[in-house]
VOTOR-514992 format. One record per residue: residue number from 1; residue in three letters; x, y, z of N, C-alpha, C in turn. Coordinates in nm, 2 decimals. Example, Ala and Ser with C-alpha at 12.3 -4.5 7.8 and 13.67 -1.06 7.14 Angstrom:
% residues 2
1 ALA 1.32 -0.57 0.78 1.23 -0.45 0.78 1.32 -0.33 0.78
2 SER 1.28 -0.22 0.71 1.37 -0.11 0.71 1.29 0.00 0.79
END
This chain:
% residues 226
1 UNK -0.47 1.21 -1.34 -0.41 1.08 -1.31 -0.38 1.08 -1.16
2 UNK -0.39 0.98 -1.08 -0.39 0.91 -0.92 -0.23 0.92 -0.92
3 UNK -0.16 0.98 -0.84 -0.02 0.99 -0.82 0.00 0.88 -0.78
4 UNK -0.08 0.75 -0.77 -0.02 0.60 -0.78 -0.03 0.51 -0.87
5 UNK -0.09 0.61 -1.00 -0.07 0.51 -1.13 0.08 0.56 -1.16
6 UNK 0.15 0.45 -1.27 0.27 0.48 -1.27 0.37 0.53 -1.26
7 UNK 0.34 0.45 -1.10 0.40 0.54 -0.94 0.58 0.56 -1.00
8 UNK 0.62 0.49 -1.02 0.79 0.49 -1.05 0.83 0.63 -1.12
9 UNK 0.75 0.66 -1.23 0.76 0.80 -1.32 0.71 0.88 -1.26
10 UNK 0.65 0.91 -1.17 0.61 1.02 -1.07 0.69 1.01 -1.01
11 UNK 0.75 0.91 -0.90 0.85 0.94 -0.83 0.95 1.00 -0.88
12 UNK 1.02 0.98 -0.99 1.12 0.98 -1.09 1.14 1.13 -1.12
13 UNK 0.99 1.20 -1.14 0.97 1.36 -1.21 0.91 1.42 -1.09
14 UNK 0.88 1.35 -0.94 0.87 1.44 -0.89 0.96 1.45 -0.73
15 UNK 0.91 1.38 -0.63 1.01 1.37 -0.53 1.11 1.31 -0.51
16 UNK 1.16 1.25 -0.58 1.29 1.15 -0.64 1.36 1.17 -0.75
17 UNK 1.36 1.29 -0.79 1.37 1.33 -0.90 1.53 1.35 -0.93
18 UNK 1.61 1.34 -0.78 1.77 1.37 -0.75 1.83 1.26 -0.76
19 UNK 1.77 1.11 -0.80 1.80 0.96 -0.75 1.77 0.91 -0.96
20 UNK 1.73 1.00 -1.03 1.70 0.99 -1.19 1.83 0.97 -1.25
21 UNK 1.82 0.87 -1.36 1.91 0.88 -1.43 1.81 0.92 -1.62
22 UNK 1.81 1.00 -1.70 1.69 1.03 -1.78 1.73 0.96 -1.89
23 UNK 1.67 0.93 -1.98 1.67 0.95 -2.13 1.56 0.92 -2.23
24 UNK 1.52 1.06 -2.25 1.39 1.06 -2.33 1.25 1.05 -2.24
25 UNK 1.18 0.96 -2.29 1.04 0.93 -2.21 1.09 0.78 -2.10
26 UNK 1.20 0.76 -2.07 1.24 0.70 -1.98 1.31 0.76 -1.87
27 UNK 1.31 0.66 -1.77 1.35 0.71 -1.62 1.41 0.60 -1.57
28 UNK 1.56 0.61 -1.53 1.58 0.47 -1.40 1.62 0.56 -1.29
29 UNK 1.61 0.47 -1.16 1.67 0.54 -0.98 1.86 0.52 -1.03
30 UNK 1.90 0.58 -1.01 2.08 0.53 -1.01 2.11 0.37 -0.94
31 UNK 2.16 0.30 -1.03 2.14 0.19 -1.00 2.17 0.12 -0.86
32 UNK 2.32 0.16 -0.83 2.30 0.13 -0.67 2.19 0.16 -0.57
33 UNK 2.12 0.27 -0.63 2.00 0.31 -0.50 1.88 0.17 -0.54
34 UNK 1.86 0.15 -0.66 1.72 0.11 -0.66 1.73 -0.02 -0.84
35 UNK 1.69 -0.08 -0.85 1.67 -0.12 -0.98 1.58 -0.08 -1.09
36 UNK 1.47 0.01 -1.00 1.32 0.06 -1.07 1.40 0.13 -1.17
37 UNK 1.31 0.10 -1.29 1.27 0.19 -1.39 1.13 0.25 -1.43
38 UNK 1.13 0.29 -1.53 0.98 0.33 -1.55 0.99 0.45 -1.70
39 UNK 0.89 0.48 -1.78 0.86 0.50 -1.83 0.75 0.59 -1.89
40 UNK 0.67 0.71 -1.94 0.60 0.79 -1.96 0.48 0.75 -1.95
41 UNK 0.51 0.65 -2.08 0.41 0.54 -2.17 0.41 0.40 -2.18
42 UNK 0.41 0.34 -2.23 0.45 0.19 -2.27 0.44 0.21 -2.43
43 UNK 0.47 0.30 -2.48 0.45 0.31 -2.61 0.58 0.28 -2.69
44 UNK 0.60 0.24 -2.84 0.70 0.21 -2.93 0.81 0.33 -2.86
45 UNK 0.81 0.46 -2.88 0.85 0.54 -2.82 0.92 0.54 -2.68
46 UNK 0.85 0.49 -2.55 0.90 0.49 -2.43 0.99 0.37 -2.45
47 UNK 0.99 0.24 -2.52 1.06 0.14 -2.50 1.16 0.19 -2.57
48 UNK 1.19 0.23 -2.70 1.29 0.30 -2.73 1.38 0.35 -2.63
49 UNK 1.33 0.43 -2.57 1.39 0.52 -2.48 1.47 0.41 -2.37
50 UNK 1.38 0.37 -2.33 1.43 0.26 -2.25 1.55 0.17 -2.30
51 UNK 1.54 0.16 -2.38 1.63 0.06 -2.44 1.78 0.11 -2.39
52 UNK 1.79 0.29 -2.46 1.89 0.35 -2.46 1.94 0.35 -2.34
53 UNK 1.83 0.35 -2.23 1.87 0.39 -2.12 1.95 0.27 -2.01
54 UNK 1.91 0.14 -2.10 1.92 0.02 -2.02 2.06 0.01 -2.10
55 UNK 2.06 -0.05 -2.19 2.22 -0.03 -2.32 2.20 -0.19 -2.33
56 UNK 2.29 -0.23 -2.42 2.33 -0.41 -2.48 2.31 -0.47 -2.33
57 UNK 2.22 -0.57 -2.33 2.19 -0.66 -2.23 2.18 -0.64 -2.12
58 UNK 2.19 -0.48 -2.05 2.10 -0.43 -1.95 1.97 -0.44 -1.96
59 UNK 1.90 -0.48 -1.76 1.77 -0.47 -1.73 1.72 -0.39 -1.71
60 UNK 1.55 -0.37 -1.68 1.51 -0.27 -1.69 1.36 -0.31 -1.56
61 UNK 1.33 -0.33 -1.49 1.26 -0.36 -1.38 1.15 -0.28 -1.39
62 UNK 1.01 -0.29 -1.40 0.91 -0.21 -1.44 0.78 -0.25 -1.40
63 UNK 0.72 -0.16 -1.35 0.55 -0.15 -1.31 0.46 -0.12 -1.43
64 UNK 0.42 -0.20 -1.48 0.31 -0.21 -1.56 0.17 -0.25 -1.55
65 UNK 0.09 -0.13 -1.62 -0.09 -0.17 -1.55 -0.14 -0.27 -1.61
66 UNK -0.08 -0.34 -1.71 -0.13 -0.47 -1.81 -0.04 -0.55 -1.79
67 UNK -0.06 -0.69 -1.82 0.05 -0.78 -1.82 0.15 -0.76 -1.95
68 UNK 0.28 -0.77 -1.95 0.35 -0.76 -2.03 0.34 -0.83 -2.14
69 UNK 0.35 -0.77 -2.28 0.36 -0.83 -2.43 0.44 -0.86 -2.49
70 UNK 0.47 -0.91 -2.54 0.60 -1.02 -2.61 0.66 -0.87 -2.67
71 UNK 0.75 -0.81 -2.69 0.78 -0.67 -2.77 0.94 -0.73 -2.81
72 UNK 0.96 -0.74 -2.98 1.08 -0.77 -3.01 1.20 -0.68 -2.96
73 UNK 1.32 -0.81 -2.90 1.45 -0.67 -2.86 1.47 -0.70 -2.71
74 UNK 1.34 -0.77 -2.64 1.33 -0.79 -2.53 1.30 -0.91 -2.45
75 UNK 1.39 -0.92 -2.39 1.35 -1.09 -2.36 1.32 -1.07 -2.15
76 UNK 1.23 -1.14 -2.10 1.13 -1.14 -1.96 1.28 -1.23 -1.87
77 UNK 1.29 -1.15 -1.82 1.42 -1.23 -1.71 1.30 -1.30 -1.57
78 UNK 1.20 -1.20 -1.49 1.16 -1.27 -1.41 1.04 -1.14 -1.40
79 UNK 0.95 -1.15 -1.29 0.82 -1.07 -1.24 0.72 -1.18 -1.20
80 UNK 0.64 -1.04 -1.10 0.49 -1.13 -1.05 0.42 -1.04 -1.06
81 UNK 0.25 -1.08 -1.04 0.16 -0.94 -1.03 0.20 -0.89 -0.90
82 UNK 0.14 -0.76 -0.84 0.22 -0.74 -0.71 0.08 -0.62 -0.68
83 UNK -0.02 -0.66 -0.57 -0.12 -0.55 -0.54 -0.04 -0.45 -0.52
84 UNK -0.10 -0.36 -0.52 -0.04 -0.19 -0.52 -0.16 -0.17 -0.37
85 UNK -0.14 -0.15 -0.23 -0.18 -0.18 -0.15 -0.19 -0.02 -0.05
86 UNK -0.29 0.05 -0.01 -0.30 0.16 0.03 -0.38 0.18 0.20
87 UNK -0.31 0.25 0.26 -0.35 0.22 0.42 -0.40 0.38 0.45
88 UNK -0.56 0.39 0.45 -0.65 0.47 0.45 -0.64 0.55 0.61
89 UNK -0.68 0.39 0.70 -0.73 0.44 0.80 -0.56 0.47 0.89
90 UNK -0.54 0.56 0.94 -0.47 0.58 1.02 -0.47 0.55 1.18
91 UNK -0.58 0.48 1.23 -0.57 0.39 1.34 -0.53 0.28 1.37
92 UNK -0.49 0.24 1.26 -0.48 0.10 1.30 -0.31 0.07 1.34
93 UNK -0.24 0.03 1.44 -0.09 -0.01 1.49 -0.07 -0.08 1.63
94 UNK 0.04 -0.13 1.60 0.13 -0.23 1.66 0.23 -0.17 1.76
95 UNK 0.17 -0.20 1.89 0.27 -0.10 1.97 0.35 -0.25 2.07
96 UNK 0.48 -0.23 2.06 0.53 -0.32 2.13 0.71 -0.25 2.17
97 UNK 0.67 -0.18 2.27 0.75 -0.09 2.36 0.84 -0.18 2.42
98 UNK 0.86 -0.32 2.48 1.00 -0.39 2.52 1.10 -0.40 2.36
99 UNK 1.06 -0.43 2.27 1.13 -0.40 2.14 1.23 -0.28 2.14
100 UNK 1.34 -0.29 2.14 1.43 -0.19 2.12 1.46 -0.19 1.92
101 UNK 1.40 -0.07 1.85 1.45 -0.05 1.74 1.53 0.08 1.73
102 UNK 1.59 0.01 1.58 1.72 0.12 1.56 1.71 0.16 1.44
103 UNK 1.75 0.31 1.40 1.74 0.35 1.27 1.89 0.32 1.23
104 UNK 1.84 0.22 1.09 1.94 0.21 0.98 1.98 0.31 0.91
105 UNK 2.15 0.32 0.88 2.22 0.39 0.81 2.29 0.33 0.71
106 UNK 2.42 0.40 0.60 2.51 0.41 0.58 2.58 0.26 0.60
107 UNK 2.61 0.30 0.75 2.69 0.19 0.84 2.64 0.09 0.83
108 UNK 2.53 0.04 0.83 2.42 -0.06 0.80 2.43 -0.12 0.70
109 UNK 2.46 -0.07 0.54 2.39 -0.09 0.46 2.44 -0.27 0.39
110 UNK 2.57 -0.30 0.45 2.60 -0.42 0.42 2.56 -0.52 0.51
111 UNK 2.49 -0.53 0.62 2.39 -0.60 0.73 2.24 -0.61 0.66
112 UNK 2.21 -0.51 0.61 2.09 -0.46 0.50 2.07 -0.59 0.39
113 UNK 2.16 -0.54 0.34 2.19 -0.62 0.17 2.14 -0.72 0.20
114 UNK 2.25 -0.83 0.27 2.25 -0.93 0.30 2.14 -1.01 0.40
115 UNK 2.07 -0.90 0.44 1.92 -0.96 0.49 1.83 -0.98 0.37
116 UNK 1.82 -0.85 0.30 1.74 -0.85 0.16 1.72 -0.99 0.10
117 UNK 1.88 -1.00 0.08 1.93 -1.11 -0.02 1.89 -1.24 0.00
118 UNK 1.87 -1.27 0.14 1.82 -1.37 0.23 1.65 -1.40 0.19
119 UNK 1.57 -1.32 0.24 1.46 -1.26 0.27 1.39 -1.23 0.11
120 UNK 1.46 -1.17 0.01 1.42 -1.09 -0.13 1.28 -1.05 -0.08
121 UNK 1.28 -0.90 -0.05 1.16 -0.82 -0.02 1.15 -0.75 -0.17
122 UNK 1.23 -0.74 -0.22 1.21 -0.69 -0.36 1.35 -0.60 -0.39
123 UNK 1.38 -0.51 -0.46 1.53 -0.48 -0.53 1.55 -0.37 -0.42
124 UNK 1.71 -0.43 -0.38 1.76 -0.37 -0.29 1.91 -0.34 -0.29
125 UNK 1.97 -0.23 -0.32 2.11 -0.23 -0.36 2.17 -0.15 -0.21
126 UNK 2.28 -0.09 -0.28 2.37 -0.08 -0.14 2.34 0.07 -0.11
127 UNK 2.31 0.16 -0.12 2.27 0.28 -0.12 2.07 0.33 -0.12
128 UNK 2.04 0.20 -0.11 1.87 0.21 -0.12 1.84 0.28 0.02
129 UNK 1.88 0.26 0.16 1.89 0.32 0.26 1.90 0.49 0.21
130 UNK 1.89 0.52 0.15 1.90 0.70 0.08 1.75 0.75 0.11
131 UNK 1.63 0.63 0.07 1.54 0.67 -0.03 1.44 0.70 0.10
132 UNK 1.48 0.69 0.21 1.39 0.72 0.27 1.44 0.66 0.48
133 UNK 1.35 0.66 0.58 1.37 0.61 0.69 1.41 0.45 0.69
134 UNK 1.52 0.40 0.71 1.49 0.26 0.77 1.53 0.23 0.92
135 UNK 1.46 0.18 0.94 1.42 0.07 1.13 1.45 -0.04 1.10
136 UNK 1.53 -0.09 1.22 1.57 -0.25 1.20 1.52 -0.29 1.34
137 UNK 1.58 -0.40 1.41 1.55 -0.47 1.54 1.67 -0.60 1.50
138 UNK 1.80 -0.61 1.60 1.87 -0.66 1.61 1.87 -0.77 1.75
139 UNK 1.89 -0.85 1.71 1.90 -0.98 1.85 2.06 -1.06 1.86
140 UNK 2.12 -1.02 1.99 2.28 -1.07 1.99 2.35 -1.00 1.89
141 UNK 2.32 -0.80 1.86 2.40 -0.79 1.77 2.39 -0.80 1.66
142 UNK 2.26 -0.88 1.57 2.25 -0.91 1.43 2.13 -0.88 1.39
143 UNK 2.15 -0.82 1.19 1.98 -0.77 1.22 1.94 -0.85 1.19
144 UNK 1.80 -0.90 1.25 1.70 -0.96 1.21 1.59 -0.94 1.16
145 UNK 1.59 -0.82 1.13 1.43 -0.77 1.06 1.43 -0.61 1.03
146 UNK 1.38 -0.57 0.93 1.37 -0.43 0.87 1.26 -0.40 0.80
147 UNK 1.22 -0.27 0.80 1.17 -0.19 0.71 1.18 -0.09 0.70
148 UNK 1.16 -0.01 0.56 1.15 0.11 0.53 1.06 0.21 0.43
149 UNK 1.14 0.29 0.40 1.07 0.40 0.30 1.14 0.37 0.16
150 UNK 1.02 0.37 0.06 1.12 0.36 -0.11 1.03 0.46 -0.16
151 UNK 0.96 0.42 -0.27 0.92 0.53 -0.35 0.81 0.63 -0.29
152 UNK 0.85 0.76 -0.36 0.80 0.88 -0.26 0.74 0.97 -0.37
153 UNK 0.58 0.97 -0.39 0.51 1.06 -0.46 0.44 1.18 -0.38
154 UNK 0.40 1.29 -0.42 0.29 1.37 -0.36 0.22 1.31 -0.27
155 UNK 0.22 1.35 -0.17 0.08 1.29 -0.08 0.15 1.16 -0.03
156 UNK 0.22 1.09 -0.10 0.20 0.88 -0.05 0.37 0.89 -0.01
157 UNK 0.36 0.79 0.03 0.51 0.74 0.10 0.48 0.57 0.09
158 UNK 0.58 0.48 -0.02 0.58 0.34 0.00 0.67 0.32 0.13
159 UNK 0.58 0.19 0.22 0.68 0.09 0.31 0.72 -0.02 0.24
160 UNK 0.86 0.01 0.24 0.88 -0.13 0.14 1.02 -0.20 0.26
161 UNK 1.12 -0.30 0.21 1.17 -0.37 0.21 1.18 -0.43 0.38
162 UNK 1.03 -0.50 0.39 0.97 -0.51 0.51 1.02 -0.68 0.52
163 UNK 1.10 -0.70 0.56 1.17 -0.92 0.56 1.23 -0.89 0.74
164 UNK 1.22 -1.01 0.77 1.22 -1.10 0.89 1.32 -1.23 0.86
165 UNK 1.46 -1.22 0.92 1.51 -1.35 0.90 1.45 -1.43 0.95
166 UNK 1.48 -1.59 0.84 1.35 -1.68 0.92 1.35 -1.77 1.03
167 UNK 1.50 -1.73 1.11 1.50 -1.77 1.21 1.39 -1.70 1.35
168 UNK 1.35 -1.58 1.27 1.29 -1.46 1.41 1.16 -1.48 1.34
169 UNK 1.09 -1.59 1.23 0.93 -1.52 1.20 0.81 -1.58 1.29
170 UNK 0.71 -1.46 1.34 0.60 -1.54 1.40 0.60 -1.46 1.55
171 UNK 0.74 -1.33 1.54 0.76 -1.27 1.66 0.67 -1.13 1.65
172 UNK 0.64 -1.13 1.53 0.57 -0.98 1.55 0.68 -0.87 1.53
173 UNK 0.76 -0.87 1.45 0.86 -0.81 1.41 0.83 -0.69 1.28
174 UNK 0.77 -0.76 1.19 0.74 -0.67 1.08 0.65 -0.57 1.10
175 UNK 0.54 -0.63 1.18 0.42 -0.56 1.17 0.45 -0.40 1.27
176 UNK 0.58 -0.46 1.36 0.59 -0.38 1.47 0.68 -0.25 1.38
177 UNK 0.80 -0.27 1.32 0.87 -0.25 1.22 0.79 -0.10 1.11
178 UNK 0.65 -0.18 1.06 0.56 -0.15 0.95 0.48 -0.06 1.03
179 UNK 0.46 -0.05 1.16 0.37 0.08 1.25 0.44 0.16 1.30
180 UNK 0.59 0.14 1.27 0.65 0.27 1.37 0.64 0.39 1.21
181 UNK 0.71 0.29 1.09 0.74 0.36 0.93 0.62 0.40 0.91
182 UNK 0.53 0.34 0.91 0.40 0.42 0.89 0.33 0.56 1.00
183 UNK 0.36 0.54 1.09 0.37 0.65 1.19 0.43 0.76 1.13
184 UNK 0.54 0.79 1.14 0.68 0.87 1.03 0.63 0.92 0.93
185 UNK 0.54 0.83 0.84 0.48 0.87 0.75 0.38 0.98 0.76
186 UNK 0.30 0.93 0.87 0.15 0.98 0.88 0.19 1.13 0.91
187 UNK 0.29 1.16 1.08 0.33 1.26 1.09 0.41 1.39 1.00
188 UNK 0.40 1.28 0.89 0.44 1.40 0.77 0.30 1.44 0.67
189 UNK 0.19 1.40 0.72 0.09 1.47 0.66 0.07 1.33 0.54
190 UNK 0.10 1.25 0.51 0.14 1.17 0.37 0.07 0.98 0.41
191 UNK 0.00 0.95 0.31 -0.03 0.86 0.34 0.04 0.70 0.28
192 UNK 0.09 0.62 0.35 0.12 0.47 0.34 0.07 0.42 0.21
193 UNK 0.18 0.32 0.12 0.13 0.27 0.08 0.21 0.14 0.00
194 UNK 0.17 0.04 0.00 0.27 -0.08 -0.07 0.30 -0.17 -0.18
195 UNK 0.36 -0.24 -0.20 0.36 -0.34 -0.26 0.42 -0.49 -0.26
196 UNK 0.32 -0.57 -0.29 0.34 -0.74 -0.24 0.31 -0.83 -0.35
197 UNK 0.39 -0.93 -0.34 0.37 -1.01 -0.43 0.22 -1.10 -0.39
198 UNK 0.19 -1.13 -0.52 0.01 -1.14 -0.47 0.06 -1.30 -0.43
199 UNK 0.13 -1.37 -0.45 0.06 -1.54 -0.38 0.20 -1.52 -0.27
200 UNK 0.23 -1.41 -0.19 0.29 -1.41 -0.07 0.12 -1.39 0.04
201 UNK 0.06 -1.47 0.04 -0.04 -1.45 0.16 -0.03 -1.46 0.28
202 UNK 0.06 -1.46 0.35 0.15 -1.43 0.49 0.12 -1.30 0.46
203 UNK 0.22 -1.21 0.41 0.23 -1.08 0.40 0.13 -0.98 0.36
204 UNK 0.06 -1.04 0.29 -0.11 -0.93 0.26 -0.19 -0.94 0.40
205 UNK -0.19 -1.07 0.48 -0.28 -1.10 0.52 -0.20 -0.98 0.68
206 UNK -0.08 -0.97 0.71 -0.04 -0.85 0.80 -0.08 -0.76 0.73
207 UNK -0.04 -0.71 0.64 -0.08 -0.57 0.60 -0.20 -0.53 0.53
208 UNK -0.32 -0.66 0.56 -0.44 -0.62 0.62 -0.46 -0.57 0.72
209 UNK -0.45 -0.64 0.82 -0.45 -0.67 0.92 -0.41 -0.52 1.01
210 UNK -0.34 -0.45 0.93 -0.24 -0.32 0.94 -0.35 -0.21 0.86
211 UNK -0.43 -0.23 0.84 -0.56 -0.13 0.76 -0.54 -0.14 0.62
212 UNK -0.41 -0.22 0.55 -0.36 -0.21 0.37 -0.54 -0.24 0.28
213 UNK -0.53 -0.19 0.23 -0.66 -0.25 0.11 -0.58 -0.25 0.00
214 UNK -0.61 -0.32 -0.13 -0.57 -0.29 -0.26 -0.62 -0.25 -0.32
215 UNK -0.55 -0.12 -0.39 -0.65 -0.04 -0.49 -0.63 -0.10 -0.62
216 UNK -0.50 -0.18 -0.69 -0.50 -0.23 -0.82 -0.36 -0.31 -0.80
217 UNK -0.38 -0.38 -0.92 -0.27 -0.49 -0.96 -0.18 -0.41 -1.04
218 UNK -0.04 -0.38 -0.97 0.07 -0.40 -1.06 0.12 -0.53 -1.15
219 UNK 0.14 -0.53 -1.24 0.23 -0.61 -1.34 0.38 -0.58 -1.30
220 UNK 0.42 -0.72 -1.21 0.61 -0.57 -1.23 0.69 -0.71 -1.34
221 UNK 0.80 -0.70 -1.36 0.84 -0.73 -1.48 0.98 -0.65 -1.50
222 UNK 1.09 -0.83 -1.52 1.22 -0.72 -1.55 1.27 -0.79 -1.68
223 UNK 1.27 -0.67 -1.75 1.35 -0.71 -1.88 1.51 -0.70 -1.91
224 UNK 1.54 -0.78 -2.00 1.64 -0.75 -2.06 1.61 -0.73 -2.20
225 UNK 1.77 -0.60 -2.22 1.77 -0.61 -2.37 1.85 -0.65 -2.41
226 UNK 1.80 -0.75 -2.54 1.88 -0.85 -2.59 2.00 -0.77 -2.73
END
């Protein structure tokens, strides 16, 4: 198996493995860090598990290689397909040296949120700054734009929670943002790789543009149990 098929359960059992909360053939990140869950299998069994792990009317946010099936117990709160997006060539970046960026912390993480929240790059809690490097770019003081590191397998490193308030878009911010994180990456031996909502085509069409190809379609998908 490709340590980017269901990337969340790898992360979960292997470099992320301190960010687990377990039960059974299920896996979630501790919920302030992350919302991902994930699962062994998608079998009667893993959903079980899940269930336990989600409890009465807890969600459960999940990457799936099929589109999701009606499964009694469960009711679809929200999801899109989302290419699973992999950056081969390590030539290709965005150098823009008058840019002053800053590594996010801790201190950050409520400037963070509330960009997220703005922006929705995808699940972002108050402690997700854990999972890996984040870089911002601030104007008057305020951040305007971020990205970082989330799920971390063998070999790969995701750039994820890559948003631009939309007062700053069109500056070259993300892309600039997305080549320093991918840099960081590279110099750890480990290669880039993402995820996008497929009818965001602004954003594929930079992280083409950035060397991304897509190797396959996630299904992501958040349930509740009812």
């Amino acid at each position: 198996m490709h340590p980017l098929d269901n990337v969340i359960w790898h992360a979960l059992t292997t470099r992320q493995e301190v960010f687990a909360e377990i039960c059974g053939q299920a896996r979630r990140f501790q919920q302030d860090v992350t919302s991902l869950t994930a699962f062994e299998e998608p079998s009667a069994a893993g959903y079980a598990a899940l269930a336990l792990l989600a409890g009465p009317r807890g969600t459960a946010a999940l990457f799936l290689h099929e589109p999701y099936q009606a499964r009694a117990g469960w009711s679809v709160v929200g999801g899109a397909p989302l290419p699973e997006m992999v950056c081969e060539n390590g030539d290709v970046a965005v150098s823009r040296p008058e840019l002053e960026i800053a590594a996010l912390g801790p201190e950050d993480s409520a400037e963070m949120m509330e960009l997220a929240a703005l922006t929705k790059p995808g699940p972002f809690g108050s402690r997700t700054h854990e999972l890996g490097t984040y870089l911002g770019i601030r104007r008057d003081g305020k951040l305007v734009a971020m990205a970082g590191e989330r799920l971390k397998v063998p070999g790969y490193t995701e750039v994820s929670a890559v948003c631009t308030h939309p007062d700053h878009l069109g500056k070259g911010y993300a892309a600039t943002l997305m080549s320093e994180v991918m840099a960081r990456i590279r110099e750890r031996g480990e290669i880039p790789f993402l995820h996008v909502r497929q009818d965001n085509t602004r954003a594929v069409a930079i992280y083409e543009r950035l060397g991304f190809r897509t190797r396959l379609i996630v299904h992501y998908v958040v349930l509740r149990k009812e």
